[in-house]
mmCIF file of the N, C-alpha and C atoms, coordinates in Angstrom:
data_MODEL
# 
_entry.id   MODEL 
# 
loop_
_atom_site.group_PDB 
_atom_site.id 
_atom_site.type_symbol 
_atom_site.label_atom_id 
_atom_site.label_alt_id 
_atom_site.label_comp_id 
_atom_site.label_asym_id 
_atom_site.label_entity_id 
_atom_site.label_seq_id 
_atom_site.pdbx_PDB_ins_code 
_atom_site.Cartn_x 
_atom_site.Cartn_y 
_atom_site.Cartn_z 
_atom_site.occupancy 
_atom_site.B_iso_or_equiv 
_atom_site.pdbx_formal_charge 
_atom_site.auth_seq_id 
_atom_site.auth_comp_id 
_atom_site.auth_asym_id 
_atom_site.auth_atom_id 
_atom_site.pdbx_PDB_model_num 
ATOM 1   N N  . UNK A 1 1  ? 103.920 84.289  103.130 1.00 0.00 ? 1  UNK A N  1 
ATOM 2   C CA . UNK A 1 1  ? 103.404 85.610  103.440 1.00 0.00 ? 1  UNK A CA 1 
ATOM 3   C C  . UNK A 1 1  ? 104.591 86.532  103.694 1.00 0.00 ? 1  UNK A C  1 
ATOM 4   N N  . UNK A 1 2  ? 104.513 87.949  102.931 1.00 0.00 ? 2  UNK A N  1 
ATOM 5   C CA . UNK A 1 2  ? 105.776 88.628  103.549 1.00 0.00 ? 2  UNK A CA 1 
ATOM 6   C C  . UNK A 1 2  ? 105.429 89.529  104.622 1.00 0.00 ? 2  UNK A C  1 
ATOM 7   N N  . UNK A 1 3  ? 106.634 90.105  104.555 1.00 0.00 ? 3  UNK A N  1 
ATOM 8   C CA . UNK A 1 3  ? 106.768 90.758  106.284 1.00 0.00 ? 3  UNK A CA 1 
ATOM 9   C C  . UNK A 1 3  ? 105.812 91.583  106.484 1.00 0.00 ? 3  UNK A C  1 
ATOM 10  N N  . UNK A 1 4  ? 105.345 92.373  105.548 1.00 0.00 ? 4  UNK A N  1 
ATOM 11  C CA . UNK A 1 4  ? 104.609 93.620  105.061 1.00 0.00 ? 4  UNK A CA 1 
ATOM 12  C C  . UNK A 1 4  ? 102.983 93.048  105.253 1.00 0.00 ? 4  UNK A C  1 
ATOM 13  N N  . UNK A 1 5  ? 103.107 91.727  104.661 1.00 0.00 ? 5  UNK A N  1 
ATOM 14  C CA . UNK A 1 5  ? 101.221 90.970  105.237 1.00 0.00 ? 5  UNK A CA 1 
ATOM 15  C C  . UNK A 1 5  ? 101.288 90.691  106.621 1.00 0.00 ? 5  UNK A C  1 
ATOM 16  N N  . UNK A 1 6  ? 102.395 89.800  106.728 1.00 0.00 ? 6  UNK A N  1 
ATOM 17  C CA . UNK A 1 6  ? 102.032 89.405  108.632 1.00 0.00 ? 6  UNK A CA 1 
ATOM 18  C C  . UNK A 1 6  ? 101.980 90.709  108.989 1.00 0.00 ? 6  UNK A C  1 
ATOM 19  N N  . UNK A 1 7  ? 102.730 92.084  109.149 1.00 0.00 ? 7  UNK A N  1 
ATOM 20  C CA . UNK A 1 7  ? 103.061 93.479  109.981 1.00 0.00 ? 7  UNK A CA 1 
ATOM 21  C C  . UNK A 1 7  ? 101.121 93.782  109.920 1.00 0.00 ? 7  UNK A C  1 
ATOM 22  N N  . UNK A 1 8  ? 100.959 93.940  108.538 1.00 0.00 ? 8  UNK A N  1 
ATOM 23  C CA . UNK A 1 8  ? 99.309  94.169  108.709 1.00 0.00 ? 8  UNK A CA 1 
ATOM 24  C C  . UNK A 1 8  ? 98.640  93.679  109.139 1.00 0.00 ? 8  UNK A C  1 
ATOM 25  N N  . UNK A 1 9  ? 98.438  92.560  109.186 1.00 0.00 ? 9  UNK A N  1 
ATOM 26  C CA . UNK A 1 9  ? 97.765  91.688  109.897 1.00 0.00 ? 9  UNK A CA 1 
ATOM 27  C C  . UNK A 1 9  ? 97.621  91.859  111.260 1.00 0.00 ? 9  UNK A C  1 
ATOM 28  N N  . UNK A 1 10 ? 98.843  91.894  111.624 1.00 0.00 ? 10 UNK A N  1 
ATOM 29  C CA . UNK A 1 10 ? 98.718  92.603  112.810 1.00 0.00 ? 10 UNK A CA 1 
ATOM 30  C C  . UNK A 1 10 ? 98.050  93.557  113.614 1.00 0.00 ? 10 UNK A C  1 
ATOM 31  N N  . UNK A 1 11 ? 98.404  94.507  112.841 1.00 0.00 ? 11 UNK A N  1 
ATOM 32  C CA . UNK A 1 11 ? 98.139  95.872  112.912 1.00 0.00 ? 11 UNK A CA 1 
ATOM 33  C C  . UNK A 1 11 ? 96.260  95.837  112.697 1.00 0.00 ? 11 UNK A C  1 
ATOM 34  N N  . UNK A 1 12 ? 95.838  95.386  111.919 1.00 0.00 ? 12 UNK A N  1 
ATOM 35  C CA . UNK A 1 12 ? 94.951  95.137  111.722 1.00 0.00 ? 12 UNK A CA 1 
ATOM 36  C C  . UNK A 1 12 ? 93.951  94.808  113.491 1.00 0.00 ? 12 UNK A C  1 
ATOM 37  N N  . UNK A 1 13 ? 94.554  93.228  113.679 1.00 0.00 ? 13 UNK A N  1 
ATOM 38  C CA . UNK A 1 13 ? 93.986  93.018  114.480 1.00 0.00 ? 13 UNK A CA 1 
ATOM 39  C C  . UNK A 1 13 ? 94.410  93.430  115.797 1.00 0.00 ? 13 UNK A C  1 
ATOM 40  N N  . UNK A 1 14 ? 95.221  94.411  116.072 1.00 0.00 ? 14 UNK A N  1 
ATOM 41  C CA . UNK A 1 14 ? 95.541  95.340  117.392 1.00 0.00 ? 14 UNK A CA 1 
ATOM 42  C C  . UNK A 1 14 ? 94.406  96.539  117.310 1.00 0.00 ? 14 UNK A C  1 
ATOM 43  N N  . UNK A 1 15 ? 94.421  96.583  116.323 1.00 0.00 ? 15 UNK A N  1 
ATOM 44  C CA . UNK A 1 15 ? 93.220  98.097  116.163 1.00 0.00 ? 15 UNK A CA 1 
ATOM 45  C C  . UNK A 1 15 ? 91.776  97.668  116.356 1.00 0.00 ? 15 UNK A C  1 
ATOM 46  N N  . UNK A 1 16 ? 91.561  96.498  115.619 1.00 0.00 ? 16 UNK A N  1 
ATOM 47  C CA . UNK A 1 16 ? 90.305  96.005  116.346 1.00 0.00 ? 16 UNK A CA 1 
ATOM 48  C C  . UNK A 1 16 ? 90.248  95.483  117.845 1.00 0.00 ? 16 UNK A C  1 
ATOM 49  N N  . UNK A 1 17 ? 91.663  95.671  118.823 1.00 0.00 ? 17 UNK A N  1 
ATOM 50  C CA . UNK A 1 17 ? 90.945  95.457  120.143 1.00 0.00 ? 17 UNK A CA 1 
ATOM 51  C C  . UNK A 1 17 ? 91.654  96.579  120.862 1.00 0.00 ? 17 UNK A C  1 
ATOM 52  N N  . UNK A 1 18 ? 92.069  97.641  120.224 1.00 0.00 ? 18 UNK A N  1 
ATOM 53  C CA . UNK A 1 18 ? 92.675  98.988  120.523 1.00 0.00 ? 18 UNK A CA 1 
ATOM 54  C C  . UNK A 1 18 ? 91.782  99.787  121.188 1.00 0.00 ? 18 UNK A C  1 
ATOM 55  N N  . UNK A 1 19 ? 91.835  100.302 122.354 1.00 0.00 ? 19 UNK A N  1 
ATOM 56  C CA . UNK A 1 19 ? 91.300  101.076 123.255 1.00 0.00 ? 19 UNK A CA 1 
ATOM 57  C C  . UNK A 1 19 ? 91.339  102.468 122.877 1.00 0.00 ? 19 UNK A C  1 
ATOM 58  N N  . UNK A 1 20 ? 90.346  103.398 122.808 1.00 0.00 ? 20 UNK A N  1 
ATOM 59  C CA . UNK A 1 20 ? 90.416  104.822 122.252 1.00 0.00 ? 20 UNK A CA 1 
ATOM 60  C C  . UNK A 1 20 ? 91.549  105.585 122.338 1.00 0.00 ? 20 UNK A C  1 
ATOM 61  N N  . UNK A 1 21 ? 92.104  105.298 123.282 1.00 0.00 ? 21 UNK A N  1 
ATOM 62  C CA . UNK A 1 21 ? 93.637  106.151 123.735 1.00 0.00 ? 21 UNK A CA 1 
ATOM 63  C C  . UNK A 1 21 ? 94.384  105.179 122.763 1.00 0.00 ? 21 UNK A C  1 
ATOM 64  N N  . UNK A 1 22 ? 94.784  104.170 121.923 1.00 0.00 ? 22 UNK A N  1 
ATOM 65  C CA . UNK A 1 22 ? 95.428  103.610 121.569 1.00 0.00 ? 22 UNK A CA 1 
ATOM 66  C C  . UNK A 1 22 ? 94.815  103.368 120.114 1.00 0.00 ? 22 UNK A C  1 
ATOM 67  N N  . UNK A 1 23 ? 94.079  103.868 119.486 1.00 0.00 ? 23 UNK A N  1 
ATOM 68  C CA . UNK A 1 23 ? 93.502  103.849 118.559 1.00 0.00 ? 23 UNK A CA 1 
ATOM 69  C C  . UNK A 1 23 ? 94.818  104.889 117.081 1.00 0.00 ? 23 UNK A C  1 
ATOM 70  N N  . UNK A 1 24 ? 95.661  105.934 117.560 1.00 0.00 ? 24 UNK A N  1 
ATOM 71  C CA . UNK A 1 24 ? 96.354  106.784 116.653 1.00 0.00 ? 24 UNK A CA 1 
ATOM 72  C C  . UNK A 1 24 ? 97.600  105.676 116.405 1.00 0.00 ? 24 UNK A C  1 
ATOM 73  N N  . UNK A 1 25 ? 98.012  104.623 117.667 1.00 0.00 ? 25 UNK A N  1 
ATOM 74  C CA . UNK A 1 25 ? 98.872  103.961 117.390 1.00 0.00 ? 25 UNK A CA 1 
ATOM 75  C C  . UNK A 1 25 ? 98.952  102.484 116.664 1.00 0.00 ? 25 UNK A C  1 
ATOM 76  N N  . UNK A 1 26 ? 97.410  102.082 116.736 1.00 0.00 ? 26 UNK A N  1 
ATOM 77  C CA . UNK A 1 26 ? 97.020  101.347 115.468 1.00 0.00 ? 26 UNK A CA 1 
ATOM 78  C C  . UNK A 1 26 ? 96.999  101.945 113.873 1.00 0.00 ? 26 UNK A C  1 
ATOM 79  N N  . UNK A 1 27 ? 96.737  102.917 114.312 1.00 0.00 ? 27 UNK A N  1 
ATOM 80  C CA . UNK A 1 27 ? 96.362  103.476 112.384 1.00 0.00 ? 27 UNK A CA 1 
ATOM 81  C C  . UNK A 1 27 ? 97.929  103.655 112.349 1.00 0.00 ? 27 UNK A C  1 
ATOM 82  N N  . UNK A 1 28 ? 98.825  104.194 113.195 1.00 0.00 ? 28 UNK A N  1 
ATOM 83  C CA . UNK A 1 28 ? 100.544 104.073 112.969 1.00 0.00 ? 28 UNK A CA 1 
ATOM 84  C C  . UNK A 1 28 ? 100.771 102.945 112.335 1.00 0.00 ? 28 UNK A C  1 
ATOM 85  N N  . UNK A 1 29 ? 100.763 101.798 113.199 1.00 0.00 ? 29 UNK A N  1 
ATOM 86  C CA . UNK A 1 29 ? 101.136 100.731 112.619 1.00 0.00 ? 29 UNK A CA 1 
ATOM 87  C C  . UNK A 1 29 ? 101.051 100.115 111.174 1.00 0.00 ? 29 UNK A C  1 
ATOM 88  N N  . UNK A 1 30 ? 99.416  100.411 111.113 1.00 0.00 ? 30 UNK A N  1 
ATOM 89  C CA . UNK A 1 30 ? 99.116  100.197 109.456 1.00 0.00 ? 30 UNK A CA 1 
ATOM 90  C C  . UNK A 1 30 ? 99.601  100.997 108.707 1.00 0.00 ? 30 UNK A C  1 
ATOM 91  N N  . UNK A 1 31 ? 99.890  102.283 108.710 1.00 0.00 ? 31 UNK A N  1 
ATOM 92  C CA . UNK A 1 31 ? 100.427 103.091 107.732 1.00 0.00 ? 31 UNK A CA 1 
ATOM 93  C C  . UNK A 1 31 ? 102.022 102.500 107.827 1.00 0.00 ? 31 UNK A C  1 
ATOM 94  N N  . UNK A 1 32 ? 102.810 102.418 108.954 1.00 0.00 ? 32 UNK A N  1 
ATOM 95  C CA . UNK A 1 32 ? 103.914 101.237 108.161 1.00 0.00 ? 32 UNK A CA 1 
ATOM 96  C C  . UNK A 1 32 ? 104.107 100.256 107.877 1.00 0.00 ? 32 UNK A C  1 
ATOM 97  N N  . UNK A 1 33 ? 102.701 98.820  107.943 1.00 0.00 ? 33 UNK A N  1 
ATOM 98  C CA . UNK A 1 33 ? 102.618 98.183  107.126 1.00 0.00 ? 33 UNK A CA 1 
ATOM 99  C C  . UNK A 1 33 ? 102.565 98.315  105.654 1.00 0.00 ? 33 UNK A C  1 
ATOM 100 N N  . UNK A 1 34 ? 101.745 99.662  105.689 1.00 0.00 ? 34 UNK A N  1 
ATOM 101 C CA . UNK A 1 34 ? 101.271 99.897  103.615 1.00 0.00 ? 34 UNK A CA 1 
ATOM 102 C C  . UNK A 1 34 ? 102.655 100.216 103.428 1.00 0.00 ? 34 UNK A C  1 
ATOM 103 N N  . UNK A 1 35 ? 104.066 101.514 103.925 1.00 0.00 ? 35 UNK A N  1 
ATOM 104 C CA . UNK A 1 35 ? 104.753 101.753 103.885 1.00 0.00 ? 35 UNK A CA 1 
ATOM 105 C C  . UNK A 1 35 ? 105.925 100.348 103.549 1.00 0.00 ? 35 UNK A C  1 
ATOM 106 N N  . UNK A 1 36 ? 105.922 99.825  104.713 1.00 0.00 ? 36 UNK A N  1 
ATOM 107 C CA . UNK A 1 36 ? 106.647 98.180  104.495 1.00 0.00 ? 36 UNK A CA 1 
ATOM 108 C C  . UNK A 1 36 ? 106.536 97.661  103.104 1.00 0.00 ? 36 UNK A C  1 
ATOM 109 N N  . UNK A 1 37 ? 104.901 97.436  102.649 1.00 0.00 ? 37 UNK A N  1 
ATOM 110 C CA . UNK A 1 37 ? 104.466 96.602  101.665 1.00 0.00 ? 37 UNK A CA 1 
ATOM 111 C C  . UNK A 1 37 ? 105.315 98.055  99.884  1.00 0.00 ? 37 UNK A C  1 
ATOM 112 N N  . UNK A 1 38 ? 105.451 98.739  100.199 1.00 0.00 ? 38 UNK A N  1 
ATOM 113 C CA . UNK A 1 38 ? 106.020 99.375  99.147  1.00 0.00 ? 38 UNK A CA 1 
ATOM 114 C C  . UNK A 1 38 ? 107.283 99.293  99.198  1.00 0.00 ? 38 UNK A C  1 
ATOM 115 N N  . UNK A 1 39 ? 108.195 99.373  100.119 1.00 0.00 ? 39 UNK A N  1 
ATOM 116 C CA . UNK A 1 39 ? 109.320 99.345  100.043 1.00 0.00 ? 39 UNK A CA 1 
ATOM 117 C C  . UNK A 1 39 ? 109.892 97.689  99.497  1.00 0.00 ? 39 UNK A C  1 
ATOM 118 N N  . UNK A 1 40 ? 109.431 96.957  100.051 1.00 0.00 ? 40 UNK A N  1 
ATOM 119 C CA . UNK A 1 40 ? 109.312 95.729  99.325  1.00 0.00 ? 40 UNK A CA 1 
ATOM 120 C C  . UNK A 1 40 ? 109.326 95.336  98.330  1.00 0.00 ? 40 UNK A C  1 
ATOM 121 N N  . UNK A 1 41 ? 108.162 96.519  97.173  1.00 0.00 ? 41 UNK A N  1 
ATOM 122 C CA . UNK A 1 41 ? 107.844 96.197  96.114  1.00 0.00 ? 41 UNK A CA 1 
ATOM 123 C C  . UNK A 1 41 ? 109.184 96.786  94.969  1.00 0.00 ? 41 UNK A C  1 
ATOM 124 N N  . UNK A 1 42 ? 109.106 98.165  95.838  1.00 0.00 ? 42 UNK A N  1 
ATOM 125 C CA . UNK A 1 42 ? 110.976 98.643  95.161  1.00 0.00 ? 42 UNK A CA 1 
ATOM 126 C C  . UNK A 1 42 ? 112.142 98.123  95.366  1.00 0.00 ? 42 UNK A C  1 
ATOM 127 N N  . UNK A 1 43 ? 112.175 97.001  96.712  1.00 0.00 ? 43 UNK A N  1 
ATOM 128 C CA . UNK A 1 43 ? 113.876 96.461  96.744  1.00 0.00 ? 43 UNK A CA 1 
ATOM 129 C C  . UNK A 1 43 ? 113.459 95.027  95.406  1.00 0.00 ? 43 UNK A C  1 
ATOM 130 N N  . UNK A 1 44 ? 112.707 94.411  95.279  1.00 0.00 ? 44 UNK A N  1 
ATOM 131 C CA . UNK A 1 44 ? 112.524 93.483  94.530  1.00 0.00 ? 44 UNK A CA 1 
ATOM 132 C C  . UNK A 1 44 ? 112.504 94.036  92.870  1.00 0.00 ? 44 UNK A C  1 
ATOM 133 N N  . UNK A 1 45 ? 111.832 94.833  92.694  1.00 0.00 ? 45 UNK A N  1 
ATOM 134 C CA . UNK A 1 45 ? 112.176 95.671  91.153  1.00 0.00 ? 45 UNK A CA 1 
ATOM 135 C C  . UNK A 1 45 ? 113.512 96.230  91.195  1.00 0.00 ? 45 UNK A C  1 
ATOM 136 N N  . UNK A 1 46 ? 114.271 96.754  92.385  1.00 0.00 ? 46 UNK A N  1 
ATOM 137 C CA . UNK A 1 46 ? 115.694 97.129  92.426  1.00 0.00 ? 46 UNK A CA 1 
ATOM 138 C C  . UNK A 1 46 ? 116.299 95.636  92.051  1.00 0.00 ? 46 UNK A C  1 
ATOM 139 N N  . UNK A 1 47 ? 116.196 94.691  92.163  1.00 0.00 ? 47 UNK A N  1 
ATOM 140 C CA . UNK A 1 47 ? 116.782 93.618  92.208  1.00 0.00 ? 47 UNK A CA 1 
ATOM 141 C C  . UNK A 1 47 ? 117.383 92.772  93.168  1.00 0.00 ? 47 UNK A C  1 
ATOM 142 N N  . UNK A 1 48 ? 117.266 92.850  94.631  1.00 0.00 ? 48 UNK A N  1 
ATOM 143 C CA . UNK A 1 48 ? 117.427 93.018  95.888  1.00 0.00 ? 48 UNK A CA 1 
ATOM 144 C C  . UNK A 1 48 ? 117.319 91.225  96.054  1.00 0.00 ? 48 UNK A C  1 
ATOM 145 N N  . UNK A 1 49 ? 117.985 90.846  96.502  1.00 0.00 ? 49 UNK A N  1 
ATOM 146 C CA . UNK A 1 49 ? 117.443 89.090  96.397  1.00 0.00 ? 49 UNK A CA 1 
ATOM 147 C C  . UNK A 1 49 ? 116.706 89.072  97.636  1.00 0.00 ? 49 UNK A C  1 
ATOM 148 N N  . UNK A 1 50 ? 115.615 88.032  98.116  1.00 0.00 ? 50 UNK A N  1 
ATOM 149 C CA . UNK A 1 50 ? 115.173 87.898  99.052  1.00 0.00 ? 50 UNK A CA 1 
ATOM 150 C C  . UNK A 1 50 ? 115.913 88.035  100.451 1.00 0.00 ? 50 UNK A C  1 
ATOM 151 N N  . UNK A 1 51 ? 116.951 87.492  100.564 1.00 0.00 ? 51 UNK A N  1 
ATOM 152 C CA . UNK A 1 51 ? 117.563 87.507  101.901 1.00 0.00 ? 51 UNK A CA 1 
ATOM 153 C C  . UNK A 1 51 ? 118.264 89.049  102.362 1.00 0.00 ? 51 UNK A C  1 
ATOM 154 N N  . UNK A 1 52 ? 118.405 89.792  101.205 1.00 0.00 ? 52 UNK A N  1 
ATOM 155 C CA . UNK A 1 52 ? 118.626 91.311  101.469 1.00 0.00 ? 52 UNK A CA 1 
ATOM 156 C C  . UNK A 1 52 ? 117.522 91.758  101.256 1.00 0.00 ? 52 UNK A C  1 
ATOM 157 N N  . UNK A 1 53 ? 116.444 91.701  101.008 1.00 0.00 ? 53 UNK A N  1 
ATOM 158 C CA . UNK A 1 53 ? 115.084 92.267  101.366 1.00 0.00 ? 53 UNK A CA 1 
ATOM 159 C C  . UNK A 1 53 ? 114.846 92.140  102.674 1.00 0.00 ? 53 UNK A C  1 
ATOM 160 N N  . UNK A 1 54 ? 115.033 90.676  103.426 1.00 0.00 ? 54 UNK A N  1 
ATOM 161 C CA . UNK A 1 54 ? 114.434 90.671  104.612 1.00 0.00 ? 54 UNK A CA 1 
ATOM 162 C C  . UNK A 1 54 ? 115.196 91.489  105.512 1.00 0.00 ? 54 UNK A C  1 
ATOM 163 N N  . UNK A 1 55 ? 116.696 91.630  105.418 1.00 0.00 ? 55 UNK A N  1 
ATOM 164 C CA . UNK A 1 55 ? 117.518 92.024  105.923 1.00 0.00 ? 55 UNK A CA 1 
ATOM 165 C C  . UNK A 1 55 ? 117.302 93.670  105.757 1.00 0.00 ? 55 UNK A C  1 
ATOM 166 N N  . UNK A 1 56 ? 116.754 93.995  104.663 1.00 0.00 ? 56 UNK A N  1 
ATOM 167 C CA . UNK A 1 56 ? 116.472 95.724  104.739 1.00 0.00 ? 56 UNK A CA 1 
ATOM 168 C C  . UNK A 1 56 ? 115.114 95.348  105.164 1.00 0.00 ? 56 UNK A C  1 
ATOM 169 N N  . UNK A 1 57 ? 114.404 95.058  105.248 1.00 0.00 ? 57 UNK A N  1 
ATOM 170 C CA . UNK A 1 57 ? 113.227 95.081  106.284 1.00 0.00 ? 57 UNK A CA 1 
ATOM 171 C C  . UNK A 1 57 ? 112.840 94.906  107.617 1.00 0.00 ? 57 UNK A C  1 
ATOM 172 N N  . UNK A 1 58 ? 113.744 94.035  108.010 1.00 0.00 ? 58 UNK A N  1 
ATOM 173 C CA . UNK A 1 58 ? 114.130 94.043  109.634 1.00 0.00 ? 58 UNK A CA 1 
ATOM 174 C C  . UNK A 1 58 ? 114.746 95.029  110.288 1.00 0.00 ? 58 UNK A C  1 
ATOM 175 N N  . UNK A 1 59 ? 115.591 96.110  109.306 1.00 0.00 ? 59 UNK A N  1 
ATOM 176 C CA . UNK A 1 59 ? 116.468 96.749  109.808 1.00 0.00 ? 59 UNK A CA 1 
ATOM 177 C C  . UNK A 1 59 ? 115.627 98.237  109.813 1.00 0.00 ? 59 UNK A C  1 
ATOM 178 N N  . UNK A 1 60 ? 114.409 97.923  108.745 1.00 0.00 ? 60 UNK A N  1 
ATOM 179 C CA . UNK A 1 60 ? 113.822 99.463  108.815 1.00 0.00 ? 60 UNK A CA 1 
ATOM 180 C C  . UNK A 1 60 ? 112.966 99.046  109.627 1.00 0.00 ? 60 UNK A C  1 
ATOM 181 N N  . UNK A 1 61 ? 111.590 97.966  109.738 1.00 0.00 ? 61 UNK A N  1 
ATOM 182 C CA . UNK A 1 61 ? 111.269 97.702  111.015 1.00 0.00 ? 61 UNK A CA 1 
ATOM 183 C C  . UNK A 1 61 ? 111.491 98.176  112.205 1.00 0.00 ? 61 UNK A C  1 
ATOM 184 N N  . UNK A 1 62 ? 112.763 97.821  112.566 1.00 0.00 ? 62 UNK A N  1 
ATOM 185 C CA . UNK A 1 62 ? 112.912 98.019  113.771 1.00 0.00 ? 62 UNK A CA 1 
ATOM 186 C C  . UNK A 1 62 ? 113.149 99.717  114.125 1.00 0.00 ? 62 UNK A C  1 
ATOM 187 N N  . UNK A 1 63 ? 113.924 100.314 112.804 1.00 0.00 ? 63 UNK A N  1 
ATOM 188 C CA . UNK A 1 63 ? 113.680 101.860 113.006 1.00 0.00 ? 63 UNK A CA 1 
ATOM 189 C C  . UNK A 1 63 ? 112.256 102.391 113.606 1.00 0.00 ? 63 UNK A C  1 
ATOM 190 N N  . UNK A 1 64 ? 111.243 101.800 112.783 1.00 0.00 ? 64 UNK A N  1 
ATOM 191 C CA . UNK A 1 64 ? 109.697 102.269 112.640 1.00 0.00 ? 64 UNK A CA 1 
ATOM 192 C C  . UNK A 1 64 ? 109.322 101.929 113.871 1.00 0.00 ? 64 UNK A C  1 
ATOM 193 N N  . UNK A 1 65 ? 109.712 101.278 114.795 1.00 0.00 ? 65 UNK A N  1 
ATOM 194 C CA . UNK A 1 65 ? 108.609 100.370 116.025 1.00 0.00 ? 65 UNK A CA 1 
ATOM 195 C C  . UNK A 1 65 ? 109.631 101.558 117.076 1.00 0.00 ? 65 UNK A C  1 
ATOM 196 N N  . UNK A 1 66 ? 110.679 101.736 116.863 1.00 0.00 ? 66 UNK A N  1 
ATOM 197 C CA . UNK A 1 66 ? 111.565 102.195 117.709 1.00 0.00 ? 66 UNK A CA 1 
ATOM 198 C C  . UNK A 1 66 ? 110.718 103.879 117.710 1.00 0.00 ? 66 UNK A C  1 
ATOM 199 N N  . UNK A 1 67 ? 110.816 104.428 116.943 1.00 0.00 ? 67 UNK A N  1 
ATOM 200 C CA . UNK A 1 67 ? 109.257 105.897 116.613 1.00 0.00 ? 67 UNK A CA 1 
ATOM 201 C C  . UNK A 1 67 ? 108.468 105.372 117.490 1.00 0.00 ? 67 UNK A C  1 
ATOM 202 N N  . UNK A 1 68 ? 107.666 104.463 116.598 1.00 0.00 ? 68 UNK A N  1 
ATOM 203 C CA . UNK A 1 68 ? 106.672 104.765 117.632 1.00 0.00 ? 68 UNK A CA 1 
ATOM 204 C C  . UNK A 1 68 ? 106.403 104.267 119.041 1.00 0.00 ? 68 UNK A C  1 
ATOM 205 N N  . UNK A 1 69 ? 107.441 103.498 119.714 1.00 0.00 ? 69 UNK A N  1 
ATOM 206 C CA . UNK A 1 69 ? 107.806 103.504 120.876 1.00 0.00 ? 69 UNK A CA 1 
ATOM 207 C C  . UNK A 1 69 ? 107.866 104.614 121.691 1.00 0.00 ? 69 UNK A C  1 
ATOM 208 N N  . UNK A 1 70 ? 108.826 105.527 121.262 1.00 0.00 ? 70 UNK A N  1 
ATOM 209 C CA . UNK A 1 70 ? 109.146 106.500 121.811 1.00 0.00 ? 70 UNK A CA 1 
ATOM 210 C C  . UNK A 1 70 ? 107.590 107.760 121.808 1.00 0.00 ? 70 UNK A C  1 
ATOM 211 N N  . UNK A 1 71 ? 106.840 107.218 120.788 1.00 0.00 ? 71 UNK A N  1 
ATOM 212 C CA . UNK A 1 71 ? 105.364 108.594 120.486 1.00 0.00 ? 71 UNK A CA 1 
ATOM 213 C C  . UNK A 1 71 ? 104.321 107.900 121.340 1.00 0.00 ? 71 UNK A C  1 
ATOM 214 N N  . UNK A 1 72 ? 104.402 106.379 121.439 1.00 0.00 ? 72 UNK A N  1 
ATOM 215 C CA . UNK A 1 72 ? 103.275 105.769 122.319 1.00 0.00 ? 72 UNK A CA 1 
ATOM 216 C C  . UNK A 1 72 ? 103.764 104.174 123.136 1.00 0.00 ? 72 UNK A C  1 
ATOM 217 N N  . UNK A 1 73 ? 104.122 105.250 124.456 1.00 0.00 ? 73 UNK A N  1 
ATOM 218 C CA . UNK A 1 73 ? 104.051 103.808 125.642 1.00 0.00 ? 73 UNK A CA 1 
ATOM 219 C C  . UNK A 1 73 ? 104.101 102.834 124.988 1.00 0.00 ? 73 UNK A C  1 
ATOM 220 N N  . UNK A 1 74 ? 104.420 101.469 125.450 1.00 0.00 ? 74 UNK A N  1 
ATOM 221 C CA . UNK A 1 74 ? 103.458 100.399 125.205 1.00 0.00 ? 74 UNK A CA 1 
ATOM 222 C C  . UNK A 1 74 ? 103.183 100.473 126.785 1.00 0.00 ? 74 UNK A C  1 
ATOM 223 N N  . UNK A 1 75 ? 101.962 99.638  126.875 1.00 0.00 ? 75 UNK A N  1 
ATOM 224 C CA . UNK A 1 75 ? 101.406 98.937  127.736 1.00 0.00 ? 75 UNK A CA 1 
ATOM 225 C C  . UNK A 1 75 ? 101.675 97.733  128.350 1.00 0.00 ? 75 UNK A C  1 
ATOM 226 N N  . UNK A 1 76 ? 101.657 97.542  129.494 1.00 0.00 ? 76 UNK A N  1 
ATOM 227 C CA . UNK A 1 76 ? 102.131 96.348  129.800 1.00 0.00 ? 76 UNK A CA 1 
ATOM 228 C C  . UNK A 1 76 ? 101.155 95.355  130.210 1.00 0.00 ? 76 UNK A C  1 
# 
């Protein structure tokens, strides 16, 4: 499974137990899963070998979570 299915998956199932106030930061998440799942699809047609895919995906990841950190709390 790549990073881009587990991230949705996720995302997925945070939104189904996402509380109304936390509901804009589920649909976040999924929109950079779909986002994830494309960029993926261009480093691999770029020619990108797997281990520099994961490596540009961890690295934009963590950009993306770091957003929306800063737009929505987490909860503890």
């Amino acid at each position: 499974m790549s990073a881009s299915s587990e991230l949705l998956a996720a995302a997925v199932g945070y939104r189904a137990r996402a509380t109304p106030g936390d509901i804009h930061l589920a649909e976040c998440l999924e929109q950079a899963a779909h986002n994830a799942a494309a960029r993926e699809s261009a480093w691999e047609v770029a020619g990108y070998s797997t281990q520099e895919q994961t490596q540009l995906a961890e690295c934009w990841w963590r950009n993306e979570l770091a957003v929306a950190r800063s737009l929505h709390p987490w909860r503890e």
